[in-house]
C-alpha positions as CSV (number, residue, x, y, z in Angstrom):
1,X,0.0,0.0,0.0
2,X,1.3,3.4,-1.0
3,X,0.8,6.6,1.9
4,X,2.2,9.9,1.2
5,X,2.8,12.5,3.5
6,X,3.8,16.3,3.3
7,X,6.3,17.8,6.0
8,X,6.2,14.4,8.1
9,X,2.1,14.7,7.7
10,X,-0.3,12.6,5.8
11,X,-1.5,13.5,2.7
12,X,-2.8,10.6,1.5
13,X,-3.7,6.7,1.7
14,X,-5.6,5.0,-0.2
15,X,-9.5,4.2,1.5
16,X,-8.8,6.5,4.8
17,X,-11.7,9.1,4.5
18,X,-10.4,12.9,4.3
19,X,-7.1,11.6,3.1
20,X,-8.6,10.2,-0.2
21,X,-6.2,9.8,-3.6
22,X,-7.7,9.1,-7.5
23,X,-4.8,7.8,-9.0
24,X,-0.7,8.2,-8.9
25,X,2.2,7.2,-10.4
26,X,5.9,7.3,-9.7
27,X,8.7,7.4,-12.4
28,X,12.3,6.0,-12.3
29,X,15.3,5.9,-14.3
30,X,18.7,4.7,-14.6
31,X,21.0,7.9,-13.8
32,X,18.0,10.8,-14.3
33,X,16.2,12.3,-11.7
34,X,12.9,10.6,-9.9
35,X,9.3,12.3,-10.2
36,X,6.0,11.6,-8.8
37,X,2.1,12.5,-10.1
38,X,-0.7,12.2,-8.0
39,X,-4.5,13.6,-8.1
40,X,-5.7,14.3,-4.9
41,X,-9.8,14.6,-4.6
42,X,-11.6,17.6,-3.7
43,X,-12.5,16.1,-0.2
44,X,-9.1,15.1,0.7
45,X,-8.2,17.8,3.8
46,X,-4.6,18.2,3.4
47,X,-4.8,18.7,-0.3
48,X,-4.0,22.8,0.1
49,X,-1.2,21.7,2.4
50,X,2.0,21.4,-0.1
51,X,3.8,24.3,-0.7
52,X,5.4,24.4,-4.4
53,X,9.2,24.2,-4.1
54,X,9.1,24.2,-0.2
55,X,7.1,21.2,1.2
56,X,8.8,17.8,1.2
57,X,6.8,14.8,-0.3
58,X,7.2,11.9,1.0
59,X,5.9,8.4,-0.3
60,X,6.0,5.0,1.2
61,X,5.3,1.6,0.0
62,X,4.2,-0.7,2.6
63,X,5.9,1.1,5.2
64,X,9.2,1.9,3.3
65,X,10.2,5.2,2.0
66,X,10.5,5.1,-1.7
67,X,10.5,8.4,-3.4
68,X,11.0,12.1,-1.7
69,X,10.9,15.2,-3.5
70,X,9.1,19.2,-3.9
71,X,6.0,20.0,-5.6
72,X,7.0,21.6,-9.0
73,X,3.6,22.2,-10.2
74,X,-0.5,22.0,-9.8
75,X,-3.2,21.6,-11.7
76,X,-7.3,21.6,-10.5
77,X,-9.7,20.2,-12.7
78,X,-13.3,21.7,-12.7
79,X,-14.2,19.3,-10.1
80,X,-12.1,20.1,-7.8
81,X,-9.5,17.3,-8.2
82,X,-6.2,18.6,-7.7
83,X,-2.9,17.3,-9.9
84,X,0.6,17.5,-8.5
85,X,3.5,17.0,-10.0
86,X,7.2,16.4,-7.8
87,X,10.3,16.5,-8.8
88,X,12.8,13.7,-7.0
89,X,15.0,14.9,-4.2
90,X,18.2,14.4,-6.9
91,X,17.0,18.0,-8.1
92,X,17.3,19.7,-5.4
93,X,21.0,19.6,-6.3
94,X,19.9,22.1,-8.8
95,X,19.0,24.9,-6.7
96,X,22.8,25.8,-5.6
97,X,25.1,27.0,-8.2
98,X,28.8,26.6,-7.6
99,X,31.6,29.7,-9.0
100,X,34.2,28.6,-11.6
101,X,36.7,26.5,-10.0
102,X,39.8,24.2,-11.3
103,X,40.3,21.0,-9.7
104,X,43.6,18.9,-10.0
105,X,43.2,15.1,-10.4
106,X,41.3,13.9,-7.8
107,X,39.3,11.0,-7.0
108,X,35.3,10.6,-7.0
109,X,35.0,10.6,-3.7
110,X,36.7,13.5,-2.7
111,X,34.5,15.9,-5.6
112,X,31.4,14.7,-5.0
113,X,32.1,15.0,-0.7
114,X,32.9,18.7,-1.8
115,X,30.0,19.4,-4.2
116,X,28.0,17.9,-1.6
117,X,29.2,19.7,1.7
118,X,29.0,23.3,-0.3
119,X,25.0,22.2,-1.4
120,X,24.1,21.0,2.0
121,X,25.7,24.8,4.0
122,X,23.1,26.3,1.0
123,X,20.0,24.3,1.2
124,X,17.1,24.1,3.8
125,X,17.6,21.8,6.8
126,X,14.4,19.4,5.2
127,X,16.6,19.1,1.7
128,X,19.9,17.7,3.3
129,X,21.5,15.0,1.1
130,X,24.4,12.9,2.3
131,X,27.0,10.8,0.7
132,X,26.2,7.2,0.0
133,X,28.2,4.8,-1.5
134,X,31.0,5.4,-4.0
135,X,32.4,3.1,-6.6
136,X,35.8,3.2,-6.0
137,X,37.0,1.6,-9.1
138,X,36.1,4.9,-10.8
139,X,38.7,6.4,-12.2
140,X,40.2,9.7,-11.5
141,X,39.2,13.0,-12.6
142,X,40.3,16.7,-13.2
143,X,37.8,19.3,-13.5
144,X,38.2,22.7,-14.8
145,X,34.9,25.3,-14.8
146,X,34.8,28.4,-16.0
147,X,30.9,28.8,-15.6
148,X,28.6,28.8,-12.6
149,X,27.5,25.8,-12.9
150,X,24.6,23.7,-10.5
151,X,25.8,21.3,-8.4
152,X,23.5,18.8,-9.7
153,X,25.3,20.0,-13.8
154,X,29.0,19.3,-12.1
155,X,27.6,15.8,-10.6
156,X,26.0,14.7,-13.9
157,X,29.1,15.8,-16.0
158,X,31.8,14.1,-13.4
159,X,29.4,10.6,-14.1
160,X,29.6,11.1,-18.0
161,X,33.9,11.7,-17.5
162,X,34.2,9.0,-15.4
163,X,31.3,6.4,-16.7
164,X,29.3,6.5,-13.5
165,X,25.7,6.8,-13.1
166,X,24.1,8.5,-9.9
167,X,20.8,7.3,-7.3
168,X,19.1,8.9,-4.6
169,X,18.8,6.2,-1.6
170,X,16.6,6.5,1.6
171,X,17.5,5.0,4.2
172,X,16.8,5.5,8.3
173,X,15.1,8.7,7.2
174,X,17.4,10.5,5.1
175,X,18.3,10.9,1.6
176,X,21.7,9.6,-0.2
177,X,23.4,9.8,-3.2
178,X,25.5,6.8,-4.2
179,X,28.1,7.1,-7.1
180,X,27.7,3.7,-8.8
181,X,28.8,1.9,-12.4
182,X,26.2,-0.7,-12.1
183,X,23.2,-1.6,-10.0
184,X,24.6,-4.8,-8.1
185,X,20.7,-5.9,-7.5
186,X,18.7,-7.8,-9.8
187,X,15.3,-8.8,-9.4
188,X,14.3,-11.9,-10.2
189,X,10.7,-11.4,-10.6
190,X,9.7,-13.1,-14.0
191,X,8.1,-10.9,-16.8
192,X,5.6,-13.1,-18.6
193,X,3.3,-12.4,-21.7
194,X,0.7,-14.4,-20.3
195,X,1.1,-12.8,-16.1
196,X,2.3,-9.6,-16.0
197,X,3.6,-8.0,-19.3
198,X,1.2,-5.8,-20.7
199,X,3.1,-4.4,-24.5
200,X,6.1,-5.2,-26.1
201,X,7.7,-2.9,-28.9
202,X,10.7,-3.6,-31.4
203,X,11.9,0.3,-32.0
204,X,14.7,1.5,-34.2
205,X,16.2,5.1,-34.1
206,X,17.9,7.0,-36.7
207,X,17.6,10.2,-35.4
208,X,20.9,10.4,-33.4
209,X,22.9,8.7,-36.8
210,X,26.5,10.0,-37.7
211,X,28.8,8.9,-40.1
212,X,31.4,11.5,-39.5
213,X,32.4,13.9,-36.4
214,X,33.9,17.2,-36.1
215,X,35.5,17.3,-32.4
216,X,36.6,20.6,-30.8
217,X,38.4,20.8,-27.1
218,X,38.8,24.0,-25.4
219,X,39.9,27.3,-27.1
220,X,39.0,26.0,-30.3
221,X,41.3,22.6,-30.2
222,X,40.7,20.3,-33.1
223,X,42.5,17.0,-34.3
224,X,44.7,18.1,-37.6
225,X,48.0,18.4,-35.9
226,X,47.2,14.4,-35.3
227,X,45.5,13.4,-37.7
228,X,46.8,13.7,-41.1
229,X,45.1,17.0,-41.3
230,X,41.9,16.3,-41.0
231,X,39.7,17.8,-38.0
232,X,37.4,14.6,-38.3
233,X,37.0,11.1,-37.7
234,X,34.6,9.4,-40.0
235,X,33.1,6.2,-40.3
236,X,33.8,4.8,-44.0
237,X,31.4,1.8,-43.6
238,X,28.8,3.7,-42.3
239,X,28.8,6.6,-45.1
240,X,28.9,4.0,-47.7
241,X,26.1,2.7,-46.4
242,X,23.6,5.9,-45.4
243,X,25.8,8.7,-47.1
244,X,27.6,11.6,-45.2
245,X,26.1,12.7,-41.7
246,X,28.1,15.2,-40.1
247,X,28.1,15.4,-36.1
248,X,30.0,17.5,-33.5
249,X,31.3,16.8,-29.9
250,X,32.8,19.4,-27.5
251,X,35.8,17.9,-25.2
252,X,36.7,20.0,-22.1
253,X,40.5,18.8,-22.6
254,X,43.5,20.7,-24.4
255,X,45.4,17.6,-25.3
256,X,44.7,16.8,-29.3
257,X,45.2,13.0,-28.1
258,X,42.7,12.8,-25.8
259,X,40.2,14.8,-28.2
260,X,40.8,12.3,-30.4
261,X,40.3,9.5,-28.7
262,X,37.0,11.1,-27.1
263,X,35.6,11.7,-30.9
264,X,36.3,8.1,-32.0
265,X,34.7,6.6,-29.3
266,X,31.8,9.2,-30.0
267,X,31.7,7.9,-33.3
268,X,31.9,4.4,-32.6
269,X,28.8,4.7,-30.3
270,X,26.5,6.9,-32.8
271,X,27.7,5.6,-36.1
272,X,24.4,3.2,-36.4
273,X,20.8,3.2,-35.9
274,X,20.1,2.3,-32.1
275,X,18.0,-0.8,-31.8
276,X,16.1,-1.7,-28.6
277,X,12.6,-3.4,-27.1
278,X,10.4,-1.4,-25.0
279,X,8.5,-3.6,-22.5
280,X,5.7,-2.6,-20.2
281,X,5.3,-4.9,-17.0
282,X,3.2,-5.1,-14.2
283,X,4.8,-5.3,-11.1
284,X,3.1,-8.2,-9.1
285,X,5.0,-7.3,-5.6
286,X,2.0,-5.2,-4.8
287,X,-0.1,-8.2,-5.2
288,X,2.2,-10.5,-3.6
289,X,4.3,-9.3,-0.8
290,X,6.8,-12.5,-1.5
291,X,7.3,-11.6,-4.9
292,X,10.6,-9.0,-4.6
293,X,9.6,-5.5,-6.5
């Protein structure tokens, strides 16, 4: 059973009169932020209670905190049923902007303890995030910002530089972020076409398709001086086959190796259409309470 509450008070739970809710959903992601949308009735007493950007939603599943986050937006139909949508706690981290800074080679978990410690002097006492776990097989990194950037910007781009992905985790009543390169659980709840799966699509996408890339590093940096003369990689096979697509990618490095090396991996990863299956799944766990989520 799902309850939410708003500043530690309910705000809904499903069949509890004066704390009624229509419908809800919450949506997750690999690496990208959490949000939540729920319709509150016009009967339900604390449905005037959030405060957009300032009150702390909180929602539990059978007892366990699994989403927190701020009211970004409302919407009241002309029945009085009331529509909000929440942004996940991971952006909060966008609120707090940090001045240009250059930092040396250091390791994960010393920039994101630092990102992190300068957010939570900034932020509101409710909106506290600590550090969870970090990966410490990722590798090293040098940062150097000339912009004032958000926290939550400098946390997504450190991920991308070091191939890491980011979660928020709640645990004893607070909120974490844990620096991971893969999710170490799997659940082993069966998706069946006959049970629980509900639509399968086979989609292909052109619409991010290279075949050759321009790179550029900082102060206008390109590849010629090592490579032949060219400032671009290209793909031979791939503009035989669909004819020349040009593409960019901006490097913050001023070594013509690395840039180089950046771009062809670039390439390598956008030179074909992306193929995939999109399946939609019920999850039986609320039916079932032995079945894992």
């Amino acid at each position: 059973m799902y309850v939410g509450y708003v500043d530690d008070r309910l705000l809904f739970a499903a069949g509890m009169p004066d704390y009624g809710i229509l419908d809800g959903t919450i949506h997750q992601s690999d690496g990208e932020c959490d949000s939540a949308e729920f319709k509150l009735p016009p009967n339900n007493g604390m449905r005037d209670a959030p405060i957009k950007r300032a009150s702390v939603i909180s929602i539990q599943k059978d007892g366990k905190e699994v989403f927190r986050g701020s009211v970004a937006n409302t919407s009241t139909d002309l029945r009085g049923a009331r529509t909000f949508n929440v942004d996940g706690a991971m952006l909060w981290l966008g609120d707090v902007r940090k001045p240009p800074f250059v930092m040396t080679e250091e390791s994960v978990t010393y920039y994101v303890t630092a990102l992190l410690t300068q957010y939570n002097a900034a932020c509101l006492a409710t909106k506290q995030i600590k550090l969870g776990t970090i990966d410490t097989t990722l590798p090293n990194l040098a940062v150097e910002q000339t912009e004032y950037k958000s926290i939550l910007v400098l946390l997504q781009e450190a991920m991308q530089q070091v191939g890491g992905t980011m979660r928020i985790r709640y645990a004893d009543g607070d909120v974490y972020l844990d620096c991971i390169k893969q999710y170490t659980n799997v659940s082993m709840q069966t998706v069946d076409i006959n049970t629980n799966m509900l639509s399968l699509e086979d989609k292909i996408d052109g619409a991010d398709l290279i075949t050759r890339v321009y790179p550029l590093g900082k102060d206008g940096l390109t590849i010629s001086g090592v490579n032949g003369g060219d400032d671009y990689l290209v793909n031979s096979a791939a503009e035989n086959l669909y004819g020349r697509i040009d593409g960019t990618v901006r490097v913050d490095t001023d070594d013509a190796d690395a840039l180089k090396a950046a771009a062809a991996s670039y390439l390598a990863q956008n030179c074909g259409v992306s193929h995939g299956i999109l399946v939609t799944a019920a999850d039986l766990s609320s039916q079932d309470i032995t079945i894992e989520s």
